[in-house]
N, C-alpha and C positions, 0 to 999 in steps of 0.2 A: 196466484200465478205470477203476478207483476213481483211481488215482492219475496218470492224467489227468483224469480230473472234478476233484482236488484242483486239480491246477496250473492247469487254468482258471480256478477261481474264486479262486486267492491272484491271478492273473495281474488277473484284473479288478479285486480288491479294490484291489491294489497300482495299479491306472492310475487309480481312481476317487480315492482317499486322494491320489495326485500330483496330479491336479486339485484337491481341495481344499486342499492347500497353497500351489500358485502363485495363486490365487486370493485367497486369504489375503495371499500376497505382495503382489501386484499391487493389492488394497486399500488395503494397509499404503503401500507406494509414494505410490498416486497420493495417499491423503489425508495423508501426510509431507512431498512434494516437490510437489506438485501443489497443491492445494489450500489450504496453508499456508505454502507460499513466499513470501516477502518482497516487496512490489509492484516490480514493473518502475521505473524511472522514466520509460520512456515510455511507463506503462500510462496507459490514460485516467483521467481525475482521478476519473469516478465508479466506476471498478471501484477505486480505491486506497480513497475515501471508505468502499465497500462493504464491504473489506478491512479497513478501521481500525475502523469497526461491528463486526463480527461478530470483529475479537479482541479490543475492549472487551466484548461480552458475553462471552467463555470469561472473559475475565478476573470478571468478574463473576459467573459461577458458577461458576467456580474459590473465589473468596472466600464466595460463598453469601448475596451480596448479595437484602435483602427489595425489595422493589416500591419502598417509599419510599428506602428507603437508594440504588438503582439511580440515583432521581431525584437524590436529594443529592447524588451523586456526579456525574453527569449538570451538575446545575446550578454543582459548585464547576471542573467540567473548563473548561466554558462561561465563566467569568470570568475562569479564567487566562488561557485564549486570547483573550479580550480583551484584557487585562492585558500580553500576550507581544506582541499587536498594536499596542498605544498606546507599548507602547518600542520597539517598530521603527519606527512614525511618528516618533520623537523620534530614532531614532540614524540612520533611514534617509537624510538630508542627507548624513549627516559622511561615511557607509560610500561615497555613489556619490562624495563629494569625492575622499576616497582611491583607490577603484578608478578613476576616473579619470583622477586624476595618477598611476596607474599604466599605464593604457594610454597617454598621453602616453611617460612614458618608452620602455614596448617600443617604439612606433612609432618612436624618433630614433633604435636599432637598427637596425631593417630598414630594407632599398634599399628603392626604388620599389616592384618586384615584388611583392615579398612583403608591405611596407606595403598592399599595394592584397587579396593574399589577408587578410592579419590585418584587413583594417577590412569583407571579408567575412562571413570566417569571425566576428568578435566581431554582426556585424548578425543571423546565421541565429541563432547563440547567445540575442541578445535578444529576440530575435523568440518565439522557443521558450520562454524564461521568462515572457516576457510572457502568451503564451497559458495556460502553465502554471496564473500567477497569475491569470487570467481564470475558468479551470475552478476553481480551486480554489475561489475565491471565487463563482463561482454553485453549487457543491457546500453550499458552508457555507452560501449563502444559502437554499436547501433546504430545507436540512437545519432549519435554526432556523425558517421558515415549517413545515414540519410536526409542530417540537417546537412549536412554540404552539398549531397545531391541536391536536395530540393531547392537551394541557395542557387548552385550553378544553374538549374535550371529556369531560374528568371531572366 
């Protein structure tokens, strides 16, 4: 009798301890691969924007960055992307010259046919960056409309 009463309760202990380990697991999982996974690129611009916030803060208190230092940081990120912007306006001419006189080329490869799919296929592609850079860019413009509120409001 005692040693079935034992085996009962190692028998529960041992299913209750399993539960708390896959549990454990299954944590560990979702917030490794799940939640910290690398943005889609055909996630929407604001879940990517969301995505790129919230691993600038780990990073930031990874480093143990203060309130102000956050802001410095905050404010020297904000210039380069400026900075990274105004030489793509200046190199952005030469890049679509070149990609261009490359698409000219593949074209004088392909027959009719497939000329007619690739001048498809290249329009749904720009279509799609273009939207891309639409989102991105009402993202950032957001984004910098609530860093000046949040600014003005100290």
């Amino acid at each position: 009798m005692i040693a079935r009463s034992f085996k009962a309760k190692a028998l529960v202990f041992v299913i209750f301890f399993l539960g708390i380990a896959t549990g454990v697991l299954v944590a560990n999982f979702y917030t490794t691969r799940v939640v910290s996974a690398p943005a889609l690129p055909n996630a929407p611009a604001a879940d990517r924007a969301q995505r790129a916030q919230r691993d600038i803060n780990k990073f930031y208190d990874y480093l143990g960055l203060n309130q102000a230092q956050r802001e410095q940081m905050h404010k020297i990120g904000e210039e380069t992307r400026r900075e990274f912007q105004d030489l793509r306006k200046e190199t952005q001419p030469r890049f679509e010259a070149i990609q261009e006189a490359s698409r000219v080329k593949i074209r004088t490869v392909l027959n009719d046919e497939q000329r007619k799919k690739y001048d498809e296929f290249r329009q749904k592609m720009d279509e799609r960056r273009r939207n891309r850079e639409r989102e991105l860019n009402k993202n950032r413009d957001n984004s910098s409309s609530s860093d000046q509120e949040k600014n003005s409001n100290k």
